[in-house]
C-alpha positions in Angstrom: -8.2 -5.1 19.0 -8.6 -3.4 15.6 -5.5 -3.1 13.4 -4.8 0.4 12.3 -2.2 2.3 10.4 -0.6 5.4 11.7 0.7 7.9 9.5 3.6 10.7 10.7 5.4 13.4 9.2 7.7 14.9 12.3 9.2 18.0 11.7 13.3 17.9 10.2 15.5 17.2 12.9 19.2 15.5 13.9 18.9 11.9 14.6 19.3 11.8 18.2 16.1 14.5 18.9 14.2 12.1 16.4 15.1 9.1 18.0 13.9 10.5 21.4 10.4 11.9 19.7 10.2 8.2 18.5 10.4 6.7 21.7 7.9 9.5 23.6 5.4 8.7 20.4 5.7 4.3 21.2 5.2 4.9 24.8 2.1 7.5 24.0 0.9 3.8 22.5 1.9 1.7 25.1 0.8 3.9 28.1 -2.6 3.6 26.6 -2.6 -0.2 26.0 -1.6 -0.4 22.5 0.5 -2.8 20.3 3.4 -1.7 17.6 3.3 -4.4 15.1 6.1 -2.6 13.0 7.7 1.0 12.3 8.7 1.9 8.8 10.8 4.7 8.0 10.3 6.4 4.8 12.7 8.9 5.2 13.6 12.6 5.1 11.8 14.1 2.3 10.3 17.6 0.8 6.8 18.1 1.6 4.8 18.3 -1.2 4.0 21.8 -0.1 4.7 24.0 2.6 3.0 23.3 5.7 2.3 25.9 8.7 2.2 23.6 12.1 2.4 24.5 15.7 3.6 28.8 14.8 6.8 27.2 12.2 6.6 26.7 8.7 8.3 23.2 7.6 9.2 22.3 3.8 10.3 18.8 4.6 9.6 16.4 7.1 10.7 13.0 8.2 7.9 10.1 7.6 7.3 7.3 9.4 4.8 4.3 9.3 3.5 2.7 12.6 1.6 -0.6 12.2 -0.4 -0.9 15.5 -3.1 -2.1 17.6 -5.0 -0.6 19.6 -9.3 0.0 21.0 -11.3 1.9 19.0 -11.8 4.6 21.8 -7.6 5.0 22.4 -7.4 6.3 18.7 -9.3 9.7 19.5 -6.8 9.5 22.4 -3.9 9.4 20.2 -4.8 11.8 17.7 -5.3 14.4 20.4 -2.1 13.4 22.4 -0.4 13.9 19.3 -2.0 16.8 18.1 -0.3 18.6 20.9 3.0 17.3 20.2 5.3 20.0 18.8 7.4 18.0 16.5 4.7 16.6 14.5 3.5 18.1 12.0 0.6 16.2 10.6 -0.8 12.4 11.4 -3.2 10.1 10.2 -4.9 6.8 11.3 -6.2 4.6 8.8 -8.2 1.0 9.9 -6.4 -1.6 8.1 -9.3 -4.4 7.1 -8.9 -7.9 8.6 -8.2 -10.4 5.6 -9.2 -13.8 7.8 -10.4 -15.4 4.3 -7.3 -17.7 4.1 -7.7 -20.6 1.9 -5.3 -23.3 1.5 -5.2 -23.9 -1.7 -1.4 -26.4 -1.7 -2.8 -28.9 -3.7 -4.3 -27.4 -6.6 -0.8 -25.5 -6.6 1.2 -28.8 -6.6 -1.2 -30.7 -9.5 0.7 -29.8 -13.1 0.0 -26.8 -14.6 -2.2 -28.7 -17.2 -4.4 -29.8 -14.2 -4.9 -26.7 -13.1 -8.5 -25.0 -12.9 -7.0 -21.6 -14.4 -5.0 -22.7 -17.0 -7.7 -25.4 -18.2 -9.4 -21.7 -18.5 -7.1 -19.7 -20.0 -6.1 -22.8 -22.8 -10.2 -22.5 -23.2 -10.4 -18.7 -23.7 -7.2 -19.0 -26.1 -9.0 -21.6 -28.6 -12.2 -19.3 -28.5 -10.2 -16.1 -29.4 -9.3 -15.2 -33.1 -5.3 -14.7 -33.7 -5.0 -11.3 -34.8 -1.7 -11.5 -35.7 -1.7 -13.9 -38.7 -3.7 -12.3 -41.3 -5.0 -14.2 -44.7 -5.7 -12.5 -47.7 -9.2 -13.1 -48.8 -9.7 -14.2 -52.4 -13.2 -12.2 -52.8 -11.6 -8.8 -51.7 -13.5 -7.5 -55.3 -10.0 -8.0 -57.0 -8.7 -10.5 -59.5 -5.8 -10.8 -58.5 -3.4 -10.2 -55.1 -2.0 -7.1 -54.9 0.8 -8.1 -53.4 2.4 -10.5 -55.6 2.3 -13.4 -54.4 
């Protein structure tokens, strides 16, 4: 099953209403054969402009992250189950992208950092780069002498 990213801003309410719209919004996911890898909670804050949902206009909302997953065909599911919910305002789903590419690289981070790959490449691009810091006066300027008394 496809990792995805679910995105809710539910309407400003006491803590005991929003911990029961939680719990009705996990078991919308697990009725339907879905996974919660994690819940964030970003907290209660100002929308960032006033939003007209369900007949009620809302200027602040409470935002939470879910981490789940769930089929490709539940998601449709979802968004309409919870386009019907009154205390949401607005949601989102975003696919997060599998990152399976995991190289262990333990050695090459256990060598000394001047048997590294990277920093034989950075000491390299250091000695080809000019120091722009340390200027030298230049004898054929056009003058005869230095103007800055040397």
């Amino acid at each position: 099953m496809p990792t995805y990213e679910l995105a809710l801003m539910i309407r400003a309410m006491p803590k005991q209403e929003l911990k029961s719209t939680l719990k009705r919004i996990s078991l919308v996911i697990f009725d339907r054969g879905g996974i919660i890898r994690n819940i964030e909670n970003l907290g209660l804050r100002p929308m960032p402009y006033k939003t007209s949902a369900h007949g009620v206009v809302h200027r602040e909302a409470n935002y939470f992250m879910f981490k789940l997953d769930t089929g490709t065909q539940t998601v449709a599911d979802l968004k309409e189950e919870y386009s019907r919910d009154v205390d949401i305002i607005r949601q989102r789903v975003f696919k997060l992208q599998d990152n399976n590419n995991h190289n262990c690289a333990l050695e090459e981070e256990l060598l000394p950092p001047a048997y590294r790959k990277e920093v034989q490449k950075m000491i390299e691009v250091g000695k080809t780069q000019v120091n722009r810091f340390t200027h030298k006066f230049k004898y054929n300027s056009g003058l005869d002498y230095y103007p800055f008394q040397k």
